[in-house]
N, C-alpha and C positions, 0 to 999 in steps of 0.2 A: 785118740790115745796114741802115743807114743814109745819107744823106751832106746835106751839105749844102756851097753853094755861095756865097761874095758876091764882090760887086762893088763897087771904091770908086773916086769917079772923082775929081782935084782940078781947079781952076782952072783950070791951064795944058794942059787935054784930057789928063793921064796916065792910063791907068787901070792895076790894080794887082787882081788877083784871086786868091782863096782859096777852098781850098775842104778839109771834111774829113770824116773816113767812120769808124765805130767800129763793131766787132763783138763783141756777147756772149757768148759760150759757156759754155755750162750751166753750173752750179759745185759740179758731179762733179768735173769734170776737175781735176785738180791741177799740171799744167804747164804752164808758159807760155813764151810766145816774142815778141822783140821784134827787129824790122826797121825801119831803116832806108837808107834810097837818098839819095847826094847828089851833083852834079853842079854844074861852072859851066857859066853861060849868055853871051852876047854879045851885048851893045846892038847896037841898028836899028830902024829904023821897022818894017823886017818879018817881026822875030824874033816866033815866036808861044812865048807861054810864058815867058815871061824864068825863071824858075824854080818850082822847087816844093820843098813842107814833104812829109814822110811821118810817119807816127809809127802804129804800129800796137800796141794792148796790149790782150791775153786774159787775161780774169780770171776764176778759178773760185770755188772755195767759199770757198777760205779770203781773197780781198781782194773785197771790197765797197765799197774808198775811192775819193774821186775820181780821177779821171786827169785831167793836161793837157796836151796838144799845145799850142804856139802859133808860129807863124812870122811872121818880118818881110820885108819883098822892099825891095833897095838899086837901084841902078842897073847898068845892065850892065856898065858900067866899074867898077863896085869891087864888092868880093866879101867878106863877113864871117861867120866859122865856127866852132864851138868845138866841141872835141875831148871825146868822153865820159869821162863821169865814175861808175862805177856798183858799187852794193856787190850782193853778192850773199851769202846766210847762210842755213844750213838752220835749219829751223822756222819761227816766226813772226819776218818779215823786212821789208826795206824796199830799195828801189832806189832810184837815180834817173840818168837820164845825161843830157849837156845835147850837144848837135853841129850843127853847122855844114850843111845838106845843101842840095843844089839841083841840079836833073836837069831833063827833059824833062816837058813836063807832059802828063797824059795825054791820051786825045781830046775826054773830057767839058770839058776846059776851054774857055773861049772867048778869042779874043784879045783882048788889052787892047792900048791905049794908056798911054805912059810918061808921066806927068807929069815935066819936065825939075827941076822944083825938088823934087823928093821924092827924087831923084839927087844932088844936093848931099849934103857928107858932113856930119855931124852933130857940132856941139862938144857931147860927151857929159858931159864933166864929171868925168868918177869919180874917187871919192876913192880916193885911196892905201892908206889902212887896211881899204881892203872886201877884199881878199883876203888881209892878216896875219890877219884875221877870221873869213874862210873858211877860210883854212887851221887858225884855229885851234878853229874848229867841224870842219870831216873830220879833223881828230887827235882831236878829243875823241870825235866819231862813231865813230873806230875803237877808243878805248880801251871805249867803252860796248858797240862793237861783240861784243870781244874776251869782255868780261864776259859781255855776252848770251851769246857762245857757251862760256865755260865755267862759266855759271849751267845751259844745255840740257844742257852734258854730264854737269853733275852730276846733273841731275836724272832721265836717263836712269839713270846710276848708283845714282840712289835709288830707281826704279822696278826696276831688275831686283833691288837688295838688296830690294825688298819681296815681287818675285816671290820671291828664295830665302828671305825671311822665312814669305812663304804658304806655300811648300812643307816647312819646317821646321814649320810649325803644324799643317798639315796630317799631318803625321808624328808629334808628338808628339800629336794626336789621337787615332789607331791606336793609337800605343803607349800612351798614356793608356785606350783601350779593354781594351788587350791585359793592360795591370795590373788593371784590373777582372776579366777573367777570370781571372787567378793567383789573384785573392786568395782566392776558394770552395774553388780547389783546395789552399792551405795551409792555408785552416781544416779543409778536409777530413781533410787529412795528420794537421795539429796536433790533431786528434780523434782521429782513429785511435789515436796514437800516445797521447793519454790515457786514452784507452779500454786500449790495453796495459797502460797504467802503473797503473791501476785494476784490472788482473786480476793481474796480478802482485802489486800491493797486497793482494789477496783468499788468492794461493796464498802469498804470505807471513808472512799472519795464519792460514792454515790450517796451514804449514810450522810456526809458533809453534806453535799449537796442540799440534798431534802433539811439536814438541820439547818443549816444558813437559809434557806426559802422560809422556814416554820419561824425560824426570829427573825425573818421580815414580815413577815404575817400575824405573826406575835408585837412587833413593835407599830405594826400599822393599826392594830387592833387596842394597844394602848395607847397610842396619839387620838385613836378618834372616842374611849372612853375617859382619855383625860380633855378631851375637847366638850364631848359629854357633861363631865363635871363640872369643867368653865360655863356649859349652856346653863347646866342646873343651876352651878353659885349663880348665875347670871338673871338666870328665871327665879329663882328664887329673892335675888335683889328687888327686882321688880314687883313682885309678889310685895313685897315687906311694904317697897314705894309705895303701890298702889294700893295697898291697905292703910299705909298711913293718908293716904288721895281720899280712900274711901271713908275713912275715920274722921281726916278734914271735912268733907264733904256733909257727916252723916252729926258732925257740929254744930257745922255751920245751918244742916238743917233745923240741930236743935234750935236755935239760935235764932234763925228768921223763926221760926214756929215761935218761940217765944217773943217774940218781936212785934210777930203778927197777933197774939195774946193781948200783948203789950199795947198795941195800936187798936186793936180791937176793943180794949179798955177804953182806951183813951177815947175811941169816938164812942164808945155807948156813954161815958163819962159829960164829953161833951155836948154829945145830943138830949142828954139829961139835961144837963147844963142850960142848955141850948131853951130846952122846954122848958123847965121853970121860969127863965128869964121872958120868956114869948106870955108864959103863962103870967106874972108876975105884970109885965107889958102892959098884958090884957088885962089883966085886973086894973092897974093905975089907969088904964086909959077906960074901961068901964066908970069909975070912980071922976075921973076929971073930964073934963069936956075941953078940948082946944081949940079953938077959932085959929087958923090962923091962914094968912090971908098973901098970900104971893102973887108976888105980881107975873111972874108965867105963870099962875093958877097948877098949877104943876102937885099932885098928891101923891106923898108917900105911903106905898103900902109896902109893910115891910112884912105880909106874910108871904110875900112875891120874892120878897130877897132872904126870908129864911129857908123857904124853899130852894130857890135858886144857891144859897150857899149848903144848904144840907145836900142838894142835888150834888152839888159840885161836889162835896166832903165824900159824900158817900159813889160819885164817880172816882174820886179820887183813891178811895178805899178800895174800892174794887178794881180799879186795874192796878192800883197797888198788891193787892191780893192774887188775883191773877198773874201778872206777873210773877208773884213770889211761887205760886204755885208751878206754873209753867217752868220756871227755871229750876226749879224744885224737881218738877216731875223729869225733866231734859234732865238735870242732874242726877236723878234717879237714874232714868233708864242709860245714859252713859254709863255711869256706875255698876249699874248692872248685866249692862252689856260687857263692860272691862271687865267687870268680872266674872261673867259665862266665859271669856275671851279665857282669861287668866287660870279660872277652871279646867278651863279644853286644856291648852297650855300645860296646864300642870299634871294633868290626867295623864297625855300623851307619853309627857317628860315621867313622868312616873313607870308609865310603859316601855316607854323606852330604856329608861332605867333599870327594869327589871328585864327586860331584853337582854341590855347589856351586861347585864351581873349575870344568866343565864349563857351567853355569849364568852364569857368570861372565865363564867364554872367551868362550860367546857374546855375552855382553852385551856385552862389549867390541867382539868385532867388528861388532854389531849399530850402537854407540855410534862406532865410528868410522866407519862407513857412512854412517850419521845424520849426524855432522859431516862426512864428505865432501860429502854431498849437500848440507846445510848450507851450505859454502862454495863449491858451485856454484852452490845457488839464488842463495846471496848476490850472488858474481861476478855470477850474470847478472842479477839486479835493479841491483847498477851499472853494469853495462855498459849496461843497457837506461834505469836512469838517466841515465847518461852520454850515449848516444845520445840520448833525449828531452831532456835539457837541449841537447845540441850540434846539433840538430836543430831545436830551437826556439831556439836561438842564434842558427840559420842562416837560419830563418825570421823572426828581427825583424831581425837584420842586414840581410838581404833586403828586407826592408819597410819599414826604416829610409831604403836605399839607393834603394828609390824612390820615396818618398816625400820624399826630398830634391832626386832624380830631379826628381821631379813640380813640388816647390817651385822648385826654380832654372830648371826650363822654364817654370813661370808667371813668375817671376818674369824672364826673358828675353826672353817673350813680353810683360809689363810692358815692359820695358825696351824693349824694338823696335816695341811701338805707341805709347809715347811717342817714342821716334825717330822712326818713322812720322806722327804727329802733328805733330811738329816740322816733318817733311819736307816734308810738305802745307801747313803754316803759312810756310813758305820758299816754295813753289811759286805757294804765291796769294799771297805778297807779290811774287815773281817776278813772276807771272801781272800784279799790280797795277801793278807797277814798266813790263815791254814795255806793257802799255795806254797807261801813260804817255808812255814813252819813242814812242810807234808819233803819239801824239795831239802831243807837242812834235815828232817831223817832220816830220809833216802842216802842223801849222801854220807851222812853216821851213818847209817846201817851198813852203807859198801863200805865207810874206812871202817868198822868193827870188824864186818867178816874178813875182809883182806889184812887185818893187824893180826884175828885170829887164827885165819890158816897160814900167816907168814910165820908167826909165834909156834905154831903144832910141826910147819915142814910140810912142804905137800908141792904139789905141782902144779901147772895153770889149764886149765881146761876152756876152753873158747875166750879168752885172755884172760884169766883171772888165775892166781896161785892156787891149786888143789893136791893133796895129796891126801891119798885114798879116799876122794870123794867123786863130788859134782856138782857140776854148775848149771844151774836153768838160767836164761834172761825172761823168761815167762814164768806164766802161774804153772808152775810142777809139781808133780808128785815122784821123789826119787828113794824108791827102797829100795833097802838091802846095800849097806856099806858095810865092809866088815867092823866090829870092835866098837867104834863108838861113832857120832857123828854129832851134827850141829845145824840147826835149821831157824830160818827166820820167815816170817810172813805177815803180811800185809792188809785189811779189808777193812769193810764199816762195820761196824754194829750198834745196837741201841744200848748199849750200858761200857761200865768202867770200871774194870776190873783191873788190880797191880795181883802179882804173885811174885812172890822174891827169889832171887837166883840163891842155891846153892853149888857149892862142886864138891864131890867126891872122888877119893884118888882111894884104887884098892890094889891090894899087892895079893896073887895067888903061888900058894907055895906046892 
């Protein structure tokens, strides 16, 4: 804490005293507080105090600009005061208020003496245009003001869209991790699954295998039952032959049997024959007597030559006979032999036959098994195809989908740190813009106060014009000026407040 004190005396023995006091506080603190006290006084020779200025402003971290107090002191007959003016805006901000005040003064002060001519009222002069001026500087101060505060709101805006942009990053992170780990476990799958497709490849080049053996086995098995068939049509030709052999044969036996009938006839016929005429002979020759008389004495006896040609007829018959028999019977048993022959033959062939139809049966059912099974290996190699292709469908689908995933999150996160960069590129021009905007008040606020204590009269206190007041280049607090005075100041705060100037001029009689 501070203070300081002056004293200024003129001519006519007036004197006129000020005095002011300013307090720092650390600039941690982020709040501030402004006070002011104002009072009228009343001339006399033995008023002590004719009045006082207060002005008090705390300033922390965020304002380090100068502060001004400055007060003027009039006569106790007339009184001059103006009514605050003050903005107030969250974040980086700016105040100022201007008032009229004057109270008692405190005990620190010492009594003065009035100069009577410093009580006279003042031809001030002011022009007309300073306050269409002013007014049209605090409209433009509030449009700027407005903007300040919906450039802070944005930009709050842009700071929590960054926080949900960090937290979206930070997610697809994870999840960008969490695809890392899928993807060993689809290769894994996607191997497995050709690792199946590879053994199945294997038992269906073994399945080939055994099918191509089973139809060489199958076509060896039909080569020797169509060979089979050839044997049959074949035996069976023969069969037909040697029955027509046997039919010729069994003819032809009729035939000599009839033959032999036939002949058999013919010589009992003849030997009939034979006999009546012998018989017949003998009777004529019973009956005639013949002399007859040769001369080789030579007699015919022809029961010598009937015999001898019935011998001969009936030799003749019988190796005719026999023979026929013989060849007969040799025909026979050829015959019969061909055909016990032809019988076995046919029996076997029969057997064989049903061998091979048995042979056959099975193959067939053996052959439809084979193609059953066949058409389930098959089935299940597409199915198992089908599944590996639709499985590894699903698995690039999949990997397609995040890896598009992946792309339009980069590409998002592209997109929102150029946002973001933009944001920031906006915020330091902001940032550049309030620098601005904070360094054009400041210096309004010095041409204001230095227009207004040039305009009231006063004197320069650490280089500035004051009369009857004071000047801080720091955050101050200066009470107690006499009659009226004027203060400005500066801070953050979270809202926005305008209060409008008035002035009032009073005249005491």
């Amino acid at each position: 804490m501070s203070c300081r004190s002056y004293r200024i005396s003129s001519g006519g023995g007036g004197v006129q005293s000020f005095s002011s006091c300013s307090a720092v506080i650390p600039r941690s603190i982020k709040q501030y507080s402004f006070s002011t006290v104002s009072s009228r006084g009343g001339g006399g020779v033995g008023y002590r105090g004719l009045g006082y200025f207060g002005s008090r402003s705390l300033s922390g971290v965020a304002s380090g600009k100068p502060r001004m107090a400055v007060g003027s002191c009039r006569s106790a007959r007339y009184g001059y005061g103006n009514a605050g003016l003050a903005y107030d805006y969250g974040g980086a901000g700016f105040g100022y208020r201007v008032g009229g005040i004057c109270g008692p003064c405190p005990p620190t002060i010492t009594p003065v003496q009035v100069n009577p001519l410093l009580l006279q009222p003042l031809n001030l002069e002011i022009d007309p245009n300073v306050q269409s001026v002013k007014y049209q500087e605090k409209e433009q101060i509030k449009c700027l003001n407005n903007k300040f505060a919906s450039f802070i709101d944005k930009v709050r805006f842009l700071e929590q869209q960054n926080k949900v942009l960090e937290t979206k990053w930070s997610f697809l992170r994870e999840q960008k991790h969490y695809q890392n780990n899928m993807e060993p476990m689809f290769e894994a799958y996607i191997g497995n699954l050709k690792r199946k497709l590879e053994n199945l490849g294997c038992d269906r080049a073994t399945l080939e295998t055994e099918l191509n053996n089973m139809k060489d086995i199958l076509e060896d098995y039909k080569r020797k039952y169509e060979e089979e068939c050839n044997r049959r049509t074949c035996a069976e030709n023969e069969f037909v032959v040697l029955k027509k052999d046997v039919d010729c044969a069994y003819m032809n036996k009729a035939e000599l049997e009839v033959k032999v009938e036939s002949l058999i006839d013919e010589i009992t016929f003849l030997r009939r024959m034979y006999e009546e005429e012998i018989a017949y002979l003998q009777a004529s020759i019973l009956d005639t007597s013949v002399i007859v008389q040769m001369d080789n004495s030579r007699g015919l006896n022809m029961d010598d030559i009937i015999a001898d040609v019935k011998a001969q007829y009936e030799d003749i018959a019988n190796r005719s006979r026999a023979e026929a028999e013989s060849w007969y019977q040799c025909k026979y048993e050829e015959l019969k032999v061909t055909a016990s022959k032809h019988c076995d033959n046919l029996h076997s062939t029969r057997n064989e036959i049903m061998e091979l139809n048995r042979v056959i049966q099975r193959l067939h059912g053996e052959l439809e098994n084979v193609k059953a099974q066949r058409c389930k290996l098959e089935g299940a190699i597409a199915e198992a195809e089908e599944q590996g292709e639709m499985a590894l469908k699903d698995a690039k689908c999949k990997l397609a989908d995040l890896e598009a995933a992946l792309t339009k999150a980069k590409q998002d996160l592209t997109c929102q740190l150029r946002e973001y960069q933009e944001l920031m590129n906006v915020k330091l021009a902001l940032d550049i813009e309030i620098a601005t905007y904070r360094k054009l008040l400041e210096g309004e606020e010095s041409r204001w106060v230095h227009s207004t204590i040039l305009s009231q009269g006063g004197v320069v206190c650490d280089g500035s014009p004051c009369f009857g007041g004071s000047y801080s280049s720091s955050n101050v607090c200066a009470p107690c000026v006499p009659t009226g005075g004027y203060s400005t100041s500066s801070g953050r705060s979270s809202k926005v407040k305008c209060v409008s100037t008035t002035s009032s001029y009073r005249t005491k009689y």
